[in-house]
C-alpha positions in Angstrom: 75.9 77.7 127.2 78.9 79.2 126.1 79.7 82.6 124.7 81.9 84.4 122.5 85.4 84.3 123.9 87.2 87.5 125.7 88.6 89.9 122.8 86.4 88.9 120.1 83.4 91.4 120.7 86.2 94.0 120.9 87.6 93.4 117.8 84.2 93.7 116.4 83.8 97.3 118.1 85.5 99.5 115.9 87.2 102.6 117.8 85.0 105.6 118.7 87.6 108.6 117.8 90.3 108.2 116.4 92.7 111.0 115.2 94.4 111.4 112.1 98.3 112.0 111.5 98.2 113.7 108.5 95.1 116.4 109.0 95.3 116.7 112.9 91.8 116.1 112.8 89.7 113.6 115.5 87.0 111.9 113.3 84.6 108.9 114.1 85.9 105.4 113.2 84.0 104.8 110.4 85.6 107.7 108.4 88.7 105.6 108.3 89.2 103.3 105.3 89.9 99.8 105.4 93.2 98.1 104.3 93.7 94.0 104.1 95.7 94.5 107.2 92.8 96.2 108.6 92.1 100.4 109.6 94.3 102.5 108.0 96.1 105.2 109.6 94.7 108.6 108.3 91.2 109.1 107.4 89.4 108.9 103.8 89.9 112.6 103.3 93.3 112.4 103.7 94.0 109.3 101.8 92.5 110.4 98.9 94.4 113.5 98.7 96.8 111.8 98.7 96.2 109.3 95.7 95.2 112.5 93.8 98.9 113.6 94.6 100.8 110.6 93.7 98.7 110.6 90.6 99.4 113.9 89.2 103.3 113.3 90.1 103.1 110.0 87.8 101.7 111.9 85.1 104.1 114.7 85.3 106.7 112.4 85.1 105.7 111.0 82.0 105.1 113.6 80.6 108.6 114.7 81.3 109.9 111.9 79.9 107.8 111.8 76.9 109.2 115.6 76.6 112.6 114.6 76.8 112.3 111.1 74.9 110.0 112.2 72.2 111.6 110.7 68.9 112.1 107.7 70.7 108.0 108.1 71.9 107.2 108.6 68.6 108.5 105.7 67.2 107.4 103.6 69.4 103.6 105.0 69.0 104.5 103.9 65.2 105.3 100.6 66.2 102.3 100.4 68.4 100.1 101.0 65.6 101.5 99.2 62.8 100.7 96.1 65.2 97.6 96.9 65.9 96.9 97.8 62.2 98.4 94.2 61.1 96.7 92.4 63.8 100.1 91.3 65.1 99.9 92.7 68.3 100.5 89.8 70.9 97.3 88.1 73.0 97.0 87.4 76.7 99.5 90.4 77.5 102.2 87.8 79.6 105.4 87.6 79.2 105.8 84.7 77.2 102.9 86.6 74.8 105.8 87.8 72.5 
């Protein structure tokens, strides 16, 4: 009989340490979260950090821009509304919903 070929029970293994670049830190494998492309590179901890970051920087930056644009922001809330309010506002959300 004929078993599994060389290399695929390690691939199934996942790694037993593994150290991550952003924190320094050696944690077990499974602390790692997965990508399509497989492990990523720094561990959960780290990654959401992270998102929390980039997150807070997007909304600073609108709201620096709503700060700096805000007649322009306010008439396009209007707009927004009156849409909504007619029942005009476009279905499906493509680009062709116009």
């Amino acid at each position: 009989m004929h078993d599994e070929p060389t290399g695929v029970r390690a691939a199934l293994q996942s790694p037993k340490r593994k150290s991550c670049p952003a924190c320094q830190q050696l944690k077990h494998g499974t602390d790692s979260s997965t990508t399509p492309a497989g492990l990523s590179s720094s561990c959960q901890d780290c990654r959401r950090a992270s998102s929390r970051l980039a997150s807070r920087r997007r909304q600073a930056a609108v709201r620096l821009l709503i700060a700096f644009h805000a007649e322009e922001y306010q008439a396009l809330l209007r707009l927004v509304r009156g849409r909504r309010q007619l029942g005009t506002w476009p279905r499906g959300g493509g680009r062709d919903a116009a």
